[in-house]
C-alpha positions as CSV (number, residue, x, y, z in Angstrom):
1,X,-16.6,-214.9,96.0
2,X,-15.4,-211.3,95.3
3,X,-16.0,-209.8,94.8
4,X,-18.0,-211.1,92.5
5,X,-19.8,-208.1,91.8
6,X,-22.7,-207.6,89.7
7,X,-23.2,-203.6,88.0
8,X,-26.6,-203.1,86.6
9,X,-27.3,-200.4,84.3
10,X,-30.5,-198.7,84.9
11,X,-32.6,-197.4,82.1
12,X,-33.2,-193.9,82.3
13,X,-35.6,-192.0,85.4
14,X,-38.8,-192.1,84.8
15,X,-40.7,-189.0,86.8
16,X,-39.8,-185.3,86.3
17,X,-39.0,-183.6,89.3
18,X,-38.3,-185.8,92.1
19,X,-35.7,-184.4,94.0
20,X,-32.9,-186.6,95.2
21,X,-34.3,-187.4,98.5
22,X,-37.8,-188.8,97.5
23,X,-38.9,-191.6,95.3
24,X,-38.8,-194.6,98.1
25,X,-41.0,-197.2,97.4
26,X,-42.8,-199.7,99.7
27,X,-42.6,-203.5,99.8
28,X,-45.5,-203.8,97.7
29,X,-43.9,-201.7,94.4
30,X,-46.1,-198.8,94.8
31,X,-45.3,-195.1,93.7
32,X,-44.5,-193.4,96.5
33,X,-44.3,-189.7,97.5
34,X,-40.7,-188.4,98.2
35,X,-40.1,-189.5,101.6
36,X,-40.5,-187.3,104.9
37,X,-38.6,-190.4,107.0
38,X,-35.5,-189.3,108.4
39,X,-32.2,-191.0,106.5
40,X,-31.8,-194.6,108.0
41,X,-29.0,-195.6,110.1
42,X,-25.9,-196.6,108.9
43,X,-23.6,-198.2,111.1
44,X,-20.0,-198.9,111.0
45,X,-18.5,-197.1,107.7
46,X,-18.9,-197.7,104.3
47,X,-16.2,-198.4,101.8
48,X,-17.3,-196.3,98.5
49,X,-15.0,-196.0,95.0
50,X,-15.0,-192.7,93.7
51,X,-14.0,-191.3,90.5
52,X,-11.6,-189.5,93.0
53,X,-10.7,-192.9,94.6
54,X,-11.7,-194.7,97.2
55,X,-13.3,-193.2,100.4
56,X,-14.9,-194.1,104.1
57,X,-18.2,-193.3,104.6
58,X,-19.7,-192.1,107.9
59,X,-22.7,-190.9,109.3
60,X,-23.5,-187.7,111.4
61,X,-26.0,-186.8,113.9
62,X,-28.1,-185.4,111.5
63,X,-28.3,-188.0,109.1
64,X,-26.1,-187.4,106.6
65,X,-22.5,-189.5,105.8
66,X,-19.2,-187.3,105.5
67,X,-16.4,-188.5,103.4
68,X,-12.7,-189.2,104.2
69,X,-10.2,-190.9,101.8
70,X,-9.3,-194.5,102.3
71,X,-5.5,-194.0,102.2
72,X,-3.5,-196.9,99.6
73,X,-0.4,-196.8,97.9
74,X,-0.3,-196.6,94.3
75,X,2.1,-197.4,91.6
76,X,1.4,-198.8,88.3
77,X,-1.6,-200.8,88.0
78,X,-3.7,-201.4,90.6
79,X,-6.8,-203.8,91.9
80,X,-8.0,-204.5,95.0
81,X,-10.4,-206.8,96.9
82,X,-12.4,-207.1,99.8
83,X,-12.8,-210.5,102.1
84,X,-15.8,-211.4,102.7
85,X,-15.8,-211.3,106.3
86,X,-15.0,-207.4,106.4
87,X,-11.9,-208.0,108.0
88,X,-9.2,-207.8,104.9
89,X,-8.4,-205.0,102.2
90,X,-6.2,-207.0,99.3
91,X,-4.3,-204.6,96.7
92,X,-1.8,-204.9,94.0
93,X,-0.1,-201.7,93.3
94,X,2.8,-202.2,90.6
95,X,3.7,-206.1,90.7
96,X,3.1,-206.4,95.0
97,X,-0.1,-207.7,96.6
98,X,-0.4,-206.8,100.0
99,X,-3.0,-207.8,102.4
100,X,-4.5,-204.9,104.9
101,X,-6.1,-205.5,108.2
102,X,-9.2,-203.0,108.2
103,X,-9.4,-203.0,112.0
104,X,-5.6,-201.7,112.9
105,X,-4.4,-200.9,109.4
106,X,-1.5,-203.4,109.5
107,X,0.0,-204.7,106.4
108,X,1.7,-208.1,105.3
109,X,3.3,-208.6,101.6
110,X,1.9,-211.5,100.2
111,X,3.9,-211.5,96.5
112,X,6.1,-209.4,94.6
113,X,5.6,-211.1,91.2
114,X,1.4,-210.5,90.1
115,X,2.2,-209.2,86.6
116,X,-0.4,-208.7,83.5
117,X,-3.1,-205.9,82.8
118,X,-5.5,-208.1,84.9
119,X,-4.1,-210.0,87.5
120,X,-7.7,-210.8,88.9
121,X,-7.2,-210.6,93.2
122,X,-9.8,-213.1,94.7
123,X,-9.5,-213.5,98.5
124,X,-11.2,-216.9,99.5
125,X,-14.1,-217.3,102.0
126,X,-12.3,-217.6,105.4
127,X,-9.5,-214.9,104.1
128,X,-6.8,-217.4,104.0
129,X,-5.7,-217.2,100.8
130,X,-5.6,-215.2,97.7
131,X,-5.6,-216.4,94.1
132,X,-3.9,-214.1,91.5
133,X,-2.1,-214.4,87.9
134,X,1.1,-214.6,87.8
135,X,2.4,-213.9,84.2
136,X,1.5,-217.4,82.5
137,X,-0.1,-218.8,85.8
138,X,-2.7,-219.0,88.1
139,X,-1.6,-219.4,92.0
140,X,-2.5,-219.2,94.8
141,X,-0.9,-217.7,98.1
142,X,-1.4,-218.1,101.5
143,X,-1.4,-214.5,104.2
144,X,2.4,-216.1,105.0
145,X,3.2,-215.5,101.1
146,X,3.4,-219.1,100.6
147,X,2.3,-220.1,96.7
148,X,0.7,-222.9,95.0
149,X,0.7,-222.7,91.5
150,X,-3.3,-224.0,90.2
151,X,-2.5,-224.0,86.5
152,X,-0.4,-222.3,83.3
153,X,-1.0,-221.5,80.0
154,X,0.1,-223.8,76.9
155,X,1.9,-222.9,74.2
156,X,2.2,-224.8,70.3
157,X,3.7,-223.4,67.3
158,X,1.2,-223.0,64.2
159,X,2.9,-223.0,60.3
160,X,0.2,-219.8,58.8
161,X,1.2,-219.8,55.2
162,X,5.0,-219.0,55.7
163,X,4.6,-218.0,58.5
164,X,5.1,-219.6,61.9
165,X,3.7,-218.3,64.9
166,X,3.5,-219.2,68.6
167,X,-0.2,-219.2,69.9
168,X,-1.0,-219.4,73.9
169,X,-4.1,-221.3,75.7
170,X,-6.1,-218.7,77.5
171,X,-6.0,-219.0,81.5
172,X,-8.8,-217.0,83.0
173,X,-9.5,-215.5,86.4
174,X,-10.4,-217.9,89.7
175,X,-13.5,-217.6,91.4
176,X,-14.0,-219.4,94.9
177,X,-16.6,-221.6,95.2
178,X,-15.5,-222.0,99.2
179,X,-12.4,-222.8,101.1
180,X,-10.7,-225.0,98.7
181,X,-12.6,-224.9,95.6
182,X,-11.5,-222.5,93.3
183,X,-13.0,-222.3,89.7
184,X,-11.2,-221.3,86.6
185,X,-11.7,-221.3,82.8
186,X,-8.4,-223.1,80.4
187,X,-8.1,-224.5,77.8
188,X,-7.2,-228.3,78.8
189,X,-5.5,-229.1,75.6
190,X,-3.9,-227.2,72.6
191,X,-5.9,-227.6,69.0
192,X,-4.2,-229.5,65.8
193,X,-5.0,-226.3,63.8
194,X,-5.9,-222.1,64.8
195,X,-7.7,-219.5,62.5
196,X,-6.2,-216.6,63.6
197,X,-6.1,-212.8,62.3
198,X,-3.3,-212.5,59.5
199,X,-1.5,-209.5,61.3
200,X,-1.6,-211.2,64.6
201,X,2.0,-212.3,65.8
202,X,1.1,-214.1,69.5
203,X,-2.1,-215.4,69.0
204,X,-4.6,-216.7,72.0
205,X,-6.5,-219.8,71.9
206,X,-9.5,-219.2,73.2
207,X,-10.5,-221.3,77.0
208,X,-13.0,-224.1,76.5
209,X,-13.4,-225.8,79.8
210,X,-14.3,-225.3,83.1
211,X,-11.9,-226.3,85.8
212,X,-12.5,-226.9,89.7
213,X,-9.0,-226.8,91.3
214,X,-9.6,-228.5,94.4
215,X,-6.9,-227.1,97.4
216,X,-5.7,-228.6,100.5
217,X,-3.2,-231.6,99.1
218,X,0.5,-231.2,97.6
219,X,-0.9,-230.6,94.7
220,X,-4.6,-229.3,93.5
221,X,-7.0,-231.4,91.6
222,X,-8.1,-230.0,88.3
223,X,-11.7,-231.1,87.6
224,X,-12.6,-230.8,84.5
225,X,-16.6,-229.9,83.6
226,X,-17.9,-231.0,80.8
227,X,-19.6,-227.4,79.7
228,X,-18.7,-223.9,80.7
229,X,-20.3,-222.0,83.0
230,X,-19.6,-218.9,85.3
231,X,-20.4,-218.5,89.0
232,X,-22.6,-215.2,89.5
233,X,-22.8,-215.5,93.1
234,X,-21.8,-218.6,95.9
235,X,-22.5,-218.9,99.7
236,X,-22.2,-222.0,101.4
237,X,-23.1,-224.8,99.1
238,X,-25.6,-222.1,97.4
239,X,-24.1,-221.4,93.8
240,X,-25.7,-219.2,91.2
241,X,-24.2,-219.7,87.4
242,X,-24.6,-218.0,83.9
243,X,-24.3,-220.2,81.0
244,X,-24.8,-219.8,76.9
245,X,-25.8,-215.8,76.0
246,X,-27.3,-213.4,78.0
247,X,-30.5,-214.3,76.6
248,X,-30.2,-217.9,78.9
249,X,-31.6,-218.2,81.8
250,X,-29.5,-218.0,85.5
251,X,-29.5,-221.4,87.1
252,X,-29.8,-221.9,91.2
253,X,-28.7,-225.1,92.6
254,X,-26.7,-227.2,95.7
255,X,-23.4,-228.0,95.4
256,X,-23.0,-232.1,96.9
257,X,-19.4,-233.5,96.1
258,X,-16.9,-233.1,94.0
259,X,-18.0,-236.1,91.5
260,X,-20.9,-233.7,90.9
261,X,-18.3,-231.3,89.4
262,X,-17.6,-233.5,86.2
263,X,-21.2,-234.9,85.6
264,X,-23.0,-233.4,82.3
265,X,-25.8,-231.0,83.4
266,X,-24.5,-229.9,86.6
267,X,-24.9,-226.6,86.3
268,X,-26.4,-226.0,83.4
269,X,-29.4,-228.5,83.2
270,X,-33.2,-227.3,83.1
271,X,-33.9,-228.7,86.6
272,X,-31.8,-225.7,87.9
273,X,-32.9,-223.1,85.3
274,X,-34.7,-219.8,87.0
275,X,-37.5,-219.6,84.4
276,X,-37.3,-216.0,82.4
277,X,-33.7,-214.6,83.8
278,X,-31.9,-213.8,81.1
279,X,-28.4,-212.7,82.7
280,X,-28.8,-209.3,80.8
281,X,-31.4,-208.3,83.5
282,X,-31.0,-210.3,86.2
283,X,-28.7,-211.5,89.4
284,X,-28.9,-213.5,92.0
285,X,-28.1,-212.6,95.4
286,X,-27.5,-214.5,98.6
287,X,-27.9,-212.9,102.1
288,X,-24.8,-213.9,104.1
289,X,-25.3,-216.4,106.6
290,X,-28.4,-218.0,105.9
291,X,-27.8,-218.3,102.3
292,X,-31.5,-217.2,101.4
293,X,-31.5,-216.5,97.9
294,X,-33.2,-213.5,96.2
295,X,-33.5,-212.1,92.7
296,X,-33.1,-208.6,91.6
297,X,-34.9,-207.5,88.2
298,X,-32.7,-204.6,86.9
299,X,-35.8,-202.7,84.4
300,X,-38.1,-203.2,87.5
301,X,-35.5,-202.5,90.2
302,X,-37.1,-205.3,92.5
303,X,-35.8,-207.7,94.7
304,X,-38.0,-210.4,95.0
305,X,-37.8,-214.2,96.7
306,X,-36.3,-217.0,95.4
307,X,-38.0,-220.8,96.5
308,X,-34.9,-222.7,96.7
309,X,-36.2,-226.4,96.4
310,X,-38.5,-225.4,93.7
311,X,-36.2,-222.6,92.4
312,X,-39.9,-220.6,92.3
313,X,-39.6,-216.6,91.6
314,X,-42.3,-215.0,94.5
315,X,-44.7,-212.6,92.6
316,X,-44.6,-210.5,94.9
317,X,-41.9,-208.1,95.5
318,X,-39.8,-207.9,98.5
319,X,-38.6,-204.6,98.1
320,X,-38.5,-201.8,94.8
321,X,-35.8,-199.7,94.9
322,X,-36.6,-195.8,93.9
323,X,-37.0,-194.9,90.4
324,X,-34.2,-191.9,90.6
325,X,-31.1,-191.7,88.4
326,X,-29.3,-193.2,86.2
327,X,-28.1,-196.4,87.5
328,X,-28.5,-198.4,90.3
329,X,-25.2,-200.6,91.2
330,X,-25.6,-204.5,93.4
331,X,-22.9,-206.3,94.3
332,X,-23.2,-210.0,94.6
333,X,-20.4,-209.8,97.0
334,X,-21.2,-210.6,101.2
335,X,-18.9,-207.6,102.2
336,X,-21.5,-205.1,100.5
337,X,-24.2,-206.5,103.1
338,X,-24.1,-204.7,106.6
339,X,-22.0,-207.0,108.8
340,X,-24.1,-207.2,112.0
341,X,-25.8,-210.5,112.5
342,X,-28.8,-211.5,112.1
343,X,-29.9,-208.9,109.2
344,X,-30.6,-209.1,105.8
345,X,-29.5,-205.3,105.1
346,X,-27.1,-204.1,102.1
347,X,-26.0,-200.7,100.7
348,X,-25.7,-199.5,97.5
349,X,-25.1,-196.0,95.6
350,X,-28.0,-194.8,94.0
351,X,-28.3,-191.2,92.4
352,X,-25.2,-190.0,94.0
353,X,-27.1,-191.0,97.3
354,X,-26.5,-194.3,99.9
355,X,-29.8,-196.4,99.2
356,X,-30.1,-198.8,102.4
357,X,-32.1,-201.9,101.4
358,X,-33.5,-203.8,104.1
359,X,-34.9,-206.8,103.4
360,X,-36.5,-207.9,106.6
361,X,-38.2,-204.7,107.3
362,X,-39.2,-204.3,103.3
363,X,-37.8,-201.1,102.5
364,X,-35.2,-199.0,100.1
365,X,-34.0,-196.2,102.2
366,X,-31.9,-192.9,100.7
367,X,-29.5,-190.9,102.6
368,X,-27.4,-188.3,101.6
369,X,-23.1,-188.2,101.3
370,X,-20.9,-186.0,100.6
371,X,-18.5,-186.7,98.0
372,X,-20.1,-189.0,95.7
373,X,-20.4,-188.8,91.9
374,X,-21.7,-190.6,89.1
375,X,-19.5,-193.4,89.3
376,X,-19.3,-194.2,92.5
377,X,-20.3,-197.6,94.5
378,X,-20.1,-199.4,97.6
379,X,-17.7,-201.8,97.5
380,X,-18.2,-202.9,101.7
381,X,-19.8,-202.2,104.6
382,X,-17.8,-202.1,107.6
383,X,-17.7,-202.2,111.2
């Protein structure tokens, strides 16, 4: 999934005073002096969007991680996203999409026609192919620049008084469930009748389905669900969804078959509800590879275990981030976690500082970096 990334907003710090080294907590939640540990290792680089753009990270002998810009054309609008595996940087710049190898910089053009304010880049699991909008569609192209289109808007004409107007079906952004599942909000079917504003001229219907386009034939498969719901966070057949308001809870469940898909209460039933997780506060987060799933509490700032068969929230906190600054940025996305094997590590930018969170040894880490401000985030961890 992208960079399906999840930006909490902290509220604002709570002690006076502590400098922006100090604060670290242990795996137990408890107030902590400011930390006399030397910054933790980082290795590999680290991907980080400035307000100045985007930048590597590296870290020095003493600690700390200089800054060097992360070179990508730009003209017109622009959007970017990383595959999951590290291995690809995807960009539109203007109407082209062009896929990156990280490793040796090479570049292929995958399209010259993404158009729209939002043409919401999505690079599937294995990095094979990237889903985009393409004026009044949703495709799908292969590294080779081959496209398959998923979907397209509708259009009806509407009589408002004397007036006659044309009014289009919204088609939203995909989001990969895996390989060849590729989930998207439409609307399946245009409505006898609109309401719409009395100065509005090109009118959009509003989506009101859920649709799994299912890849790999001629053509895809449209699967219609039966309610809407948004994926928060997927790994393997691991999915986490929002549904309703913010006030609902997240819901946790396995994926088995497509039939699934269409069934009522699939994704939204209270079997797969995560008691007291309104989406305003909290995210679900996977740790790449073995799928374990975690929960992060953004007024708390603690990351906590998830029971997967019982969907069961541990007590107990895994790990508390520091209390400094203003906000405190997780991605949901596996290229934000540190890509050796075998770890359960991520990065994040908190307080104008790298925060290394480290699940298996319980801890939230600062280091400094240069070049960092306020807006900045981690958007991957590479090799």
């Amino acid at each position: 999934m992208r960079r399906q990334f999840v930006v909490l907003a902290a509220v604002l710090a709570g002690l006076a005073g502590c400098g922006p080294g100090g604060g670290s907590k242990g795996s137990h939640g408890a107030s902590g002096a400011p930390s006399k540990q030397p910054p933790p290792k980082v290795a590999g680089k680290l991907l980080v969007e400035t307000g100045a753009g985007l930048k590597l990270l590296t870290q020095e002998a003493d600690g700390h991680l200089s800054t060097a810009p992360f070179d990508v054309p730009r003209s017109g609008d622009f959007e970017y996203e990383i595959s999951a595996d590290h291995t690809l940087f995807v960009y539109r710049s203007g109407k082209v999409v062009t896929a990156r190898t990280i490793a040796d910089g090479s570049e292929r053009r995958i399209a010259g026609d993404a158009s729209g304010n939002k043409v919401c880049l999505r690079v599937s699991p294995d990095s094979k192919r990237v889903s985009y909008i393409r004026g009044e569609e949703l495709v799908v192209a292969d590294l080779t620049g081959k496209v398959t289109v998923v979907d397209k808007v509708k259009k009806a004409k509407y009589t408002l008084g004397t007036q006659t107007v044309t009014a289009t079906t919204e088609l939203d952004c995909g989001e990969w469930l895996d390989d060849t599942h590729l989930k998207f909000d439409r609307r399946r079917t245009t409505p006898d009748s609109i309401s719409v504003e009395i100065t509005a001229t090109a009118p959009v219907i509003k989506a009101d389905t859920t649709t799994i386009a299912v890849l790999g034939g001629k053509t895809p498969k449209l699967i219609d669900a039966p309610s809407m719901w948004d994926p928060t966070a997927v790994c393997g057949k691991r999915i986490a969804v929002t549904v309703g308001t913010i006030k609902d809870p997240l819901h946790l469940r396995e994926r088995t078959g497509d039939a699934e898909l269409s069934k009522a209460g699939a994704f939204d039933g209270p079997d797969s509800a995560l008691a007291g997780t309104g989406r305003s506060t909290h995210r679900v987060l996977f740790v790449p590879g073995t799928c374990r799933p975690v929960l992060y509490t953004l007024d708390a700032r603690t990351i906590q275990p998830i029971d997967p068969a019982t969907r069961a929230i541990g007590a107990e906190p895994i790990v508390t981030l520091p209390k400094e600054g203003l906000d405190v940025q997780l991605w949901s996305d596996p290229a934000t976690w540190q890509p050796a094997k075998d770890t359960e590590v991520l990065a994040a930018v908190l307080d104008k500082q790298i925060v290394v969170i480290d699940l298996a040894a319980r801890t939230a880490r600062t280091a400094p970096a240069d070049g960092l401000d306020a807006s900045s985030r981690v958007i991957a961890w590479l090799p």
